[in-house]
KOLMAR-223982 format. One record per residue (C-alpha): y, x, z. Coordinates in steps of 0.001 Angstrom, whole numbers, plus 500000, padded with zeros to 6 digits. Layout:
N
YXZ...
***
This chain:
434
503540511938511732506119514420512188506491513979515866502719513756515888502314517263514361504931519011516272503881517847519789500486518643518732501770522721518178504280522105521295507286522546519228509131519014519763512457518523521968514654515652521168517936514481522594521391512679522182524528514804521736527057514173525067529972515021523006531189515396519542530944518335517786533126520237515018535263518413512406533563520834510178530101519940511294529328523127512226528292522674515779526250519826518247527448519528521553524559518306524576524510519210528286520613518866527636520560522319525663522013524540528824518528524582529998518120527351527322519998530752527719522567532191525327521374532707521783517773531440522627517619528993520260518889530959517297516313530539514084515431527067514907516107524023513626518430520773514181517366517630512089519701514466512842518130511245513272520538509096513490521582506924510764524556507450508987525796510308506365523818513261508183520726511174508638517683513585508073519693516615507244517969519718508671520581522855510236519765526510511006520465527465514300522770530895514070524250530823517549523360528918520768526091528756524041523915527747527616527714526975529252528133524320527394525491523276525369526593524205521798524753525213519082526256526490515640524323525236512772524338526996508788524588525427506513526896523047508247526542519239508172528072516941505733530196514998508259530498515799512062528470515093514531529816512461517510528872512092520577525131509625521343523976511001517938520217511190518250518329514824516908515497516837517768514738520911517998511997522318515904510664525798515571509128525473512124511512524076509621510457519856509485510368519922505634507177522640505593505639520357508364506108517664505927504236519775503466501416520648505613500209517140506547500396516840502757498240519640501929496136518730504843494851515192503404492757516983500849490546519378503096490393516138505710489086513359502983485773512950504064486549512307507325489755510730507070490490508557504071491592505567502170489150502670501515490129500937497929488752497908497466489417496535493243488659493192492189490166493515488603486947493916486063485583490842484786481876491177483882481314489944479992477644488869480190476880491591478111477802495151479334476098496601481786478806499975482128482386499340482822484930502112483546485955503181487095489109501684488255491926504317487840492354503494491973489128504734492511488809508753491999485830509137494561483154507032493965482707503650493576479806504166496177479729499947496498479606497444493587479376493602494981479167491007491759480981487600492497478576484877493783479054481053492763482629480416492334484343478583494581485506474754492904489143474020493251488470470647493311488622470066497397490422467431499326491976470583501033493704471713497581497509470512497110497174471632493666496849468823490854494165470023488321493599472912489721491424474240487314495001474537485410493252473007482280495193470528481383498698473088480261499380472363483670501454469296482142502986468295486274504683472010486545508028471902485472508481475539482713511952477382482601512051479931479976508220479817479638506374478006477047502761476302478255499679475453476211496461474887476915493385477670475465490070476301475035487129478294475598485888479587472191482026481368471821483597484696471180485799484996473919483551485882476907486399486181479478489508483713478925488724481206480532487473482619483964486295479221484923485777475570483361486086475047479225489976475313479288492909476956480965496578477674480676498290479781478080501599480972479275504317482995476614507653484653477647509995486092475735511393489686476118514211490326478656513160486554479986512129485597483295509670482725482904508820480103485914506281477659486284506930475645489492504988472928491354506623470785493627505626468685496667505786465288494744503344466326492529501295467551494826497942465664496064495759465000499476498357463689501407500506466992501367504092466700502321507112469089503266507228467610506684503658467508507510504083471789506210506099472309509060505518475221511056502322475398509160500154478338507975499828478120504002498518479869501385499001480133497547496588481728495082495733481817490931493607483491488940496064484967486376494726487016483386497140489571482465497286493335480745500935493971481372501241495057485473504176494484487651505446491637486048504188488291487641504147487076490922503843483657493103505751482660495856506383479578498147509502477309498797510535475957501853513881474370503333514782477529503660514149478936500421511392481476499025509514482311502407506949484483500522505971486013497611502983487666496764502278491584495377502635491837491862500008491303489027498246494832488618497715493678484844494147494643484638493096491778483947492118488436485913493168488565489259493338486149492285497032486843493779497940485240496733500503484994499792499936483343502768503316481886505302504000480333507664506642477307506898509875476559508944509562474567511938511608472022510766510904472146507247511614468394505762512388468098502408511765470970500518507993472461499695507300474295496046505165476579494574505743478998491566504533481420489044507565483900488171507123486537485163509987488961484594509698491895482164511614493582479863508563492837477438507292489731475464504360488831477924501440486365477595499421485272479954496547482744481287496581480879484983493049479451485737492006478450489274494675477459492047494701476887495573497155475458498153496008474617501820496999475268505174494947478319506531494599482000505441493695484136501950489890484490503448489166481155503506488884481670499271488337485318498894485075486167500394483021485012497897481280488303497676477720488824498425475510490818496416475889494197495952474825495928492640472815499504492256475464501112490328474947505186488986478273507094488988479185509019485845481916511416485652483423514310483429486876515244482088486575512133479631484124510116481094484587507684483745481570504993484331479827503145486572476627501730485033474909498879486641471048498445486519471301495238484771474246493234483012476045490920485100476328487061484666479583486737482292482898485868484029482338486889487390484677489723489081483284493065490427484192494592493403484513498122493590484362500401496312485072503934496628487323506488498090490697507748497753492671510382499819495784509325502089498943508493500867501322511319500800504857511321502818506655513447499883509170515665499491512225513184499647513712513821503483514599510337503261511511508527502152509764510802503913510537509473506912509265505830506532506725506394503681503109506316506010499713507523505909496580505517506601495684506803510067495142505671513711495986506968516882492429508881516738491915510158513317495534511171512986494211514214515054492413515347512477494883515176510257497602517368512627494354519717513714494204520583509743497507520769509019498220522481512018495916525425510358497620525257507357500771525848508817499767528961510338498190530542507866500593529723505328503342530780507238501945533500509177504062531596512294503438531874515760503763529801518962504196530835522476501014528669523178499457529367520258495760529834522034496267526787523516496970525095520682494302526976518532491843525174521533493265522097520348492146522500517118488768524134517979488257521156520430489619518044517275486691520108515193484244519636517651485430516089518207485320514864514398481951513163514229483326510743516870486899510741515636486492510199511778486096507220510214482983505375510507482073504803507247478152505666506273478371505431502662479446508889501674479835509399497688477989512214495939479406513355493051477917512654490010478601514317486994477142514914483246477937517562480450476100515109477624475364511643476713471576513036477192472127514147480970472936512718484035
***
């Protein structure tokens, strides 16, 4: 994003240093530079890009030598700078063109955006408003309702009672104690599916396991016939404590995979999908990890094992739901024109701005935003404007590059992200208006 910005204004130069600079990291040394005359390049800036102590650290150019390629940098750099180290030139000091692609993701968000998809709310049979996902802060302008679950019980399934109703008495519990929790009438949600699940209890400061392994398995699945074979692993796992549980798969070679963590919203269907070695032979496992500082309980339902990917279970979404968007300082709904079947998971649609790349110079520089090649233009086109109004900065091509953000503008209805369900705020001042 950085590069992309800065070619965009037509301030970018990068190089490697042909010889080592200072002790007291005061000066870079490349034969590249000579092209500029004496003292040209004073009032830009070096940034270092090559790993190691300087890394990211940003100099002031105070004095610039064409015979021999030198520049003098203030404040110096932490270490010196040898020969082969990689850097580039900017005009416009990198950390404010980190800012502007920041500031930029606000005036770009309709046309250039984050989708969020959540699957966490669990429909009670009853309620017919549930509260927008904290994810979601623009919309939801989609609500699909879960159709017909799909059974566990398949002759593709490794799992052994998958429904997990049984305490899951063939997974082997370290640290973890296992029950099984019978659907009662006034509990609308535990279980997700069947009459029973698994109750699962660990103790604070305790990381709890619940592991399956390939001689308890079923249909014929075996570490050698895993080799070199797609598989995934998913459970519903009902939890209100996030970050805490995952699942991950065992191979010869150890843990090939595990899965994102438990939001701890509620029920959830976490997976991970690998590939196994190609000469896996003995060794094939599956587990359920919880680690918190915390007492935690919580409830596995459904599981699946099979060779093939996470879609093969997960699009079981069909029908969408007319859903009217509520919204004030206190009040965030969605309210659905007629109360779900109980136990079936909603998934919510809206709109979120792009991720930030921060202030840190050295997260920065890997965290990403959620762009292509083509929107990404709109992105630098906006925060190119920012930039020069903010900064009241100038370029030596600066009506060129004010054409190329007149001609981005023109080209946004092709460029933006084709997505026809724009969200129109709703909002309402009293439980009597809407």
């Amino acid at each position: 994003m950085l590069v992309g910005i800065s070619t965009f204004i037509d301030d970018y130069f990068a190089s490697t240093t042909t010889s080592t600079g200072s002790s007291t990291g005061t000066t870079i040394v490349d034969t590249a530079l000579e092209k500029w005359g004496d003292g040209r390049l004073i009032g830009r800036f070096v940034r270092i890009t090559t790993s190691g102590t300087t890394q990211f650290q940003v100099g002031r150019i105070i004095n610039s030598v064409q015979a021999t390629g030198t520049i003098t940098v203030a404040p110096p750099f932490t270490a010196q700078i040898l020969t082969a180290t990689a850097y580039d030139l900017h005009q416009y000091e990198p950390r404010k063109k980190f800012a502007a692609l920041d500031s930029a993701r606000i005036p770009v968000a309709n046309d250039v955006f984050r989708l969020i998809i959540d699957e966490t709310i669990t429909t009670d049979g009853y309620s017919n408003e549930y509260a927008v996902p904290a994810s979601i802060r623009r919309g939801p302008a989609l609500v699909y309702i879960e159709s017909i679950p799909m059974s566990p019980e398949t002759i593709w399934n490794f799992i052994p009672a998958p429904q997990s109703d049984n305490g899951m008495t063939l997974w082997t519990a370290s640290s973890l104690t296992k029950s099984t929790y019978t659907r009662v009438p006034e509990d609308r949600v535990i279980p997700k599916f069947g009459p029973a699940c698994t109750k699962c209890a660990v103790a604070a400061s305790t990381t709890g396991t619940l592991t399956l392994t390939v001689a308890n398995m079923i249909n014929g699945i075996t570490a050698a016939k895993s080799a070199g074979r797609p598989l995934t692993y998913a459970a519903w796992i009902y939890c209100k404590t996030a970050n805490n549980i995952t699942i991950n798969i065992t191979d010869d070679t150890g843990i090939i995979g595990t899965s994102e963590p438990h939001q701890g919203q509620g029920w959830e269907l976490i997976h991970v999908t690998l590939t196994t070695s190609q000469t896996n032979a003995t060794t094939l496992s599956v587990q359920i990890t919880e680690d918190s500082a915390n007492a935690v309980t919580f409830y596995v339902n459904n599981q699946f094992f099979y060779y093939g990917y996470y879609s093969q279970i997960s699009s079981t979404f069909f029908s969408t739901i007319p859903a009217l968007v509520r919204r004030d300082d206190n009040n965030k709904t969605f309210i659905l024109s007629s109360s779900p079947v109980e136990r079936r998971q909603l998934r919510v649609i809206g709109k979120e701005i792009l991720s930030d790349l921060g202030t840190n110079v050295v997260t920065q520089n890997t965290n990403t935003m959620e762009v292509d090649t083509t929107t990404a233009e709109i992105v630098y086109a906006k925060a190119s404007e920012i930039l020069f109004e903010q900064e009241r900065i100038s370029t030596q091509n600066l009506q060129q590059v004010m054409q190329r953000i007149a001609h981005v503008k023109d080209r946004i209805p092709e460029l933006r992200m084709n997505w026809d369900l724009d969200i129109v705020p709703q909002r309402f001042t009293s439980p009597y208006q809407t």
